[in-house]
ROGUMAR-835366 format. One record per residue (C-alpha): residue number from 0; residue in one letter; z, x, y. Coordinates in pm, whole numbers. Example, Ala and Ser with C-alpha at 12.3 -4.5 7.8 and 13.67 -1.06 7.14 Angstrom:
2
+-----+------+--------+--------+--------+
! seq ! type !      Z !      X !      Y !
+-----+------+--------+--------+--------+
!   0 !    A !    780 !   1230 !   -450 !
!   1 !    S !    714 !   1367 !   -106 !
+-----+------+--------+--------+--------+
END
This chain:
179
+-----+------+--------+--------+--------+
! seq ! type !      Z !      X !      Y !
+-----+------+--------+--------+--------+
!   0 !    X !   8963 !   8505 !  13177 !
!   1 !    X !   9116 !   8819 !  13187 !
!   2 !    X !   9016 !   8907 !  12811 !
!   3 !    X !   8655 !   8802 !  12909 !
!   4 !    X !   8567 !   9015 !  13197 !
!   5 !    X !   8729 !   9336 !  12960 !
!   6 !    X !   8530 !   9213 !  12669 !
!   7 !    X !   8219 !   9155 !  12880 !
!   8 !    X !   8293 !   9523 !  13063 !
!   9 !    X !   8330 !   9665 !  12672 !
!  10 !    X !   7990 !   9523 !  12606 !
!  11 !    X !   7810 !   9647 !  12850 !
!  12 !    X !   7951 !   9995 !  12823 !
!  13 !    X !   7870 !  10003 !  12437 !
!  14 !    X !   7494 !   9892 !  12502 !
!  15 !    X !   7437 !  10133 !  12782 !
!  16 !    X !   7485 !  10414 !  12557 !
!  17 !    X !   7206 !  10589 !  12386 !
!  18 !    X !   7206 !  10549 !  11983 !
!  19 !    X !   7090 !  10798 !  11833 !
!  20 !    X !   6748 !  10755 !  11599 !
!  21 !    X !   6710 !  10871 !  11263 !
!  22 !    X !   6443 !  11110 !  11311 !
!  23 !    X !   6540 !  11382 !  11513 !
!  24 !    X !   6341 !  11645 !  11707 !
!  25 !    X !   6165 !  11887 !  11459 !
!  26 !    X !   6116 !  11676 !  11189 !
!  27 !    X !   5779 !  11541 !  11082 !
!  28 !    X !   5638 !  11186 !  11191 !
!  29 !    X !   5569 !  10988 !  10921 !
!  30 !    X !   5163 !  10878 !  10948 !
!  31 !    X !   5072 !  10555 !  10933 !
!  32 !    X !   4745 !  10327 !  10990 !
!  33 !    X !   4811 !   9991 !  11133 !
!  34 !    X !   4621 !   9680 !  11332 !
!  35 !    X !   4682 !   9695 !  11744 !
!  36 !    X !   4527 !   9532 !  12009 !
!  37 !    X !   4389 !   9729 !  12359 !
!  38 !    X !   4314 !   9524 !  12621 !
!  39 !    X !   4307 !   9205 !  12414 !
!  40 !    X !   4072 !   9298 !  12132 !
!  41 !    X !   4173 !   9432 !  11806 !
!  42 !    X !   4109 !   9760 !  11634 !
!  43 !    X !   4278 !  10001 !  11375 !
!  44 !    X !   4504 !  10246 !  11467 !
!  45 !    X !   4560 !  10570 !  11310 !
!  46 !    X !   4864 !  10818 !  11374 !
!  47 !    X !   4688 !  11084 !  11190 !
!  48 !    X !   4323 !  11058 !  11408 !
!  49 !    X !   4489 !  11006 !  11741 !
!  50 !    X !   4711 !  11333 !  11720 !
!  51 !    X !   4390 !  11478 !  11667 !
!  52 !    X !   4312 !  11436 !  12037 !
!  53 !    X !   4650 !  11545 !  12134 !
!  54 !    X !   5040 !  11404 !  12165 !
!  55 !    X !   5077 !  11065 !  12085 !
!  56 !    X !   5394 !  10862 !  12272 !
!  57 !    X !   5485 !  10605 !  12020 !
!  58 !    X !   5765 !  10332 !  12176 !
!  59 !    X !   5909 !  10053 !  11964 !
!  60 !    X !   6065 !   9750 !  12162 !
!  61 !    X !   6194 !   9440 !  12050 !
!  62 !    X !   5947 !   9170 !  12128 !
!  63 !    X !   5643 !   9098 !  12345 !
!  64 !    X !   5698 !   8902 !  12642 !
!  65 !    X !   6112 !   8912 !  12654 !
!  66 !    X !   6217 !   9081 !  13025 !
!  67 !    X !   6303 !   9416 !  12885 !
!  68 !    X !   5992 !   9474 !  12709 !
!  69 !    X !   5810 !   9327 !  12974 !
!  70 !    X !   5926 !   9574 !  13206 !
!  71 !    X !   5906 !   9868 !  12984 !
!  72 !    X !   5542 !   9734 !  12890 !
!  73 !    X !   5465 !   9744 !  13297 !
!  74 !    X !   5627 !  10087 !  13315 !
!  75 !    X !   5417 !  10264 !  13067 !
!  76 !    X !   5106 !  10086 !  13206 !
!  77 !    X !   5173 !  10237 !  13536 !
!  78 !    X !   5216 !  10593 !  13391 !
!  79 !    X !   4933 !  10553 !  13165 !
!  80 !    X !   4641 !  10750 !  13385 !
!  81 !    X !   4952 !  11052 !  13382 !
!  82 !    X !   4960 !  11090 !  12996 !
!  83 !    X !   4644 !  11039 !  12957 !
!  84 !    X !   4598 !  11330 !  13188 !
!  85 !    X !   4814 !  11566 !  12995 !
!  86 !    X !   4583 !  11443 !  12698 !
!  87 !    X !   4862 !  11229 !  12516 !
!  88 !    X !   4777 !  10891 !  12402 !
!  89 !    X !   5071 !  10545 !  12431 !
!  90 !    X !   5106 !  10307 !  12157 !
!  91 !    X !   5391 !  10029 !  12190 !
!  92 !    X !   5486 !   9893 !  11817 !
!  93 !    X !   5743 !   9580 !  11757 !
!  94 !    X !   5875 !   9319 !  11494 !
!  95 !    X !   5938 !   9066 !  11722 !
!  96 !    X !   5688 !   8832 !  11870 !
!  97 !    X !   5403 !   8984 !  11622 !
!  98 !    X !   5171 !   8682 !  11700 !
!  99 !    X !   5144 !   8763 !  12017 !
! 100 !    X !   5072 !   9114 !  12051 !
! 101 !    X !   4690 !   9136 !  12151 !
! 102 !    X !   4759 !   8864 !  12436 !
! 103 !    X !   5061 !   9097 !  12516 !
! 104 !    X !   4805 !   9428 !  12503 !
! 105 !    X !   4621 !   9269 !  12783 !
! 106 !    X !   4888 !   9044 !  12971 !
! 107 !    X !   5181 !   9279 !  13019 !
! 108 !    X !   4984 !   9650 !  12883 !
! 109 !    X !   4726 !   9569 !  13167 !
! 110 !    X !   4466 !   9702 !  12931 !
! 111 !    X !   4594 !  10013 !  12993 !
! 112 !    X !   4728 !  10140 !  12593 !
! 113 !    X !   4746 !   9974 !  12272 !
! 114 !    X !   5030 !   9785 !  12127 !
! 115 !    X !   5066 !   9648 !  11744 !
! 116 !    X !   5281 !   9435 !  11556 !
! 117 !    X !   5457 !   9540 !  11258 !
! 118 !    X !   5621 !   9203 !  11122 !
! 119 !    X !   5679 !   9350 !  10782 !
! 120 !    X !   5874 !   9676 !  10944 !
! 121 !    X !   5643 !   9900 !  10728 !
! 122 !    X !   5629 !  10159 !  11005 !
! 123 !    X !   5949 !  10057 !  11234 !
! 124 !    X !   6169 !  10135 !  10907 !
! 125 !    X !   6003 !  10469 !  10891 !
! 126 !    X !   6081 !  10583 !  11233 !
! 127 !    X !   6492 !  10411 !  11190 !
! 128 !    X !   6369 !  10209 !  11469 !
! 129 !    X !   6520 !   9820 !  11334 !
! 130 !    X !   6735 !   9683 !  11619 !
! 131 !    X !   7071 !   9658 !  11406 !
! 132 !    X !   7210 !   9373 !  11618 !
! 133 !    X !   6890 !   9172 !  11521 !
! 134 !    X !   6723 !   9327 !  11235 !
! 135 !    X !   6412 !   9100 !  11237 !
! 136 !    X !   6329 !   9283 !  11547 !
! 137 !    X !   6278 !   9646 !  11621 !
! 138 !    X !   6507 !   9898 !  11825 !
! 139 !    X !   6369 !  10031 !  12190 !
! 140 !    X !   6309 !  10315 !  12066 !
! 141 !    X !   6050 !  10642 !  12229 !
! 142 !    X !   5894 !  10878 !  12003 !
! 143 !    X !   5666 !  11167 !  12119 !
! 144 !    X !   5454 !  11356 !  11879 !
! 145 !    X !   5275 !  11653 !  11928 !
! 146 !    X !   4913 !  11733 !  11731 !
! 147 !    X !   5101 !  11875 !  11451 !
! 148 !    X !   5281 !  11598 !  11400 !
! 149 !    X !   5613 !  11718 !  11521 !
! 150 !    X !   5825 !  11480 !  11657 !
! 151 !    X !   5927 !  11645 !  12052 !
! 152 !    X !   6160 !  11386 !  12138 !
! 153 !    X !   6366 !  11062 !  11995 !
! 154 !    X !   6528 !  10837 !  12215 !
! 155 !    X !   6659 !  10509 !  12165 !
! 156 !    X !   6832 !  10283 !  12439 !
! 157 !    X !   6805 !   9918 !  12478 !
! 158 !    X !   6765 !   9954 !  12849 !
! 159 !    X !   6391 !  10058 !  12915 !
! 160 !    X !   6445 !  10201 !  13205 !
! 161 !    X !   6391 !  10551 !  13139 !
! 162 !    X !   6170 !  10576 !  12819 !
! 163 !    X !   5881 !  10611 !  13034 !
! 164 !    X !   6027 !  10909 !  13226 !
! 165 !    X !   6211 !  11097 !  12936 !
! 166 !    X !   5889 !  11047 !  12721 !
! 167 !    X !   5668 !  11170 !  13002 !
! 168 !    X !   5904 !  11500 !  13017 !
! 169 !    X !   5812 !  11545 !  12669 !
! 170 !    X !   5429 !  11516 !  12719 !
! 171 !    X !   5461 !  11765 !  13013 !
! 172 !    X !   5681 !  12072 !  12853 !
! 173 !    X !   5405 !  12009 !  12554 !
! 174 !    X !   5124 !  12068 !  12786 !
! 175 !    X !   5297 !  12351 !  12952 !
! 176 !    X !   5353 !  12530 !  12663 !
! 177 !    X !   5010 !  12458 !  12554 !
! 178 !    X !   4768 !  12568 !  12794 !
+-----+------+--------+--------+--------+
END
């Protein structure tokens, strides 16, 4: 029993700690096009037009409708009307669960920002963002770009509870230094 609780303790001590994401701060985001889904309907998505009308906060989680990315889905809704005040836009990407994004855009999202599903990992591979301990799935992972397409700030931690917050930091110093 005693080997249990210390392996358990181990566990949870190794997946509380913040992995670090390929693409660092500085570097340039890789554009990409791909379907999403806003408020249940469907539409194309470009990287390269959005940053047009300002940061974009791109988040990778693992799969639509697990508790985690729930949460984190419920989270960004709720901060939404804030980045879109600062003039950034949200776009949630994942692997896992790729059928069910555009219920998940209007279920969980509250029709509040786009998510889409990458099943092939065209654009999760490009961003490091492939959730090592189950690779058909994608890392939590928060990206924020700014117009130019530099990449303000990488941060990848399984728990979701502050993506929203360190990603809205981001956004904010952006705006302040941009005004």
């Amino acid at each position: 029993m005693r080997k249990f609780i210390i392996g358990a303790a181990l566990i949870a001590a190794v997946a509380s700690v913040p992995a670090m994401a390929a693409l660092s701060v500085g570097a340039k985001a890789p554009d990409f096009t791909t379907k999403a889904a806003l408020g249940g309907k469907e539409f194309t998505f470009s990287l390269a037009a959005t940053l047009k009308k300002g940061p974009v906060v791109l988040y990778f989680f693992p799969a639509a409708f697990t508790p985690g990315c729930t949460q984190e889905a419920h989270d960004f809704a709720e901060a939404t009307e804030k980045f879109t005040a600062m003039g950034a836009t949200v776009i949630g990407v994942t692997a896992g669960n790729a059928s069910r994004v555009t219920e998940f855009s209007s279920v969980e999202c509250r029709n509040k920002f786009a998510v889409a599903a990458d099943p092939d990992q065209k654009v999760i591979k490009q961003y490091d963002a492939v959730l090592k301990q189950k690779p058909e799935w994608s890392d939590r992972t928060s990206y924020v770009i700014a117009p130019d397409g530099t990449i303000l700030l990488t941060y990848t931690n399984l728990d979701p509870s502050q993506h929203v917050a360190r990603s809205m930091a981001a956004v904010k110093a952006w705006r302040d230094q941009h005004k």
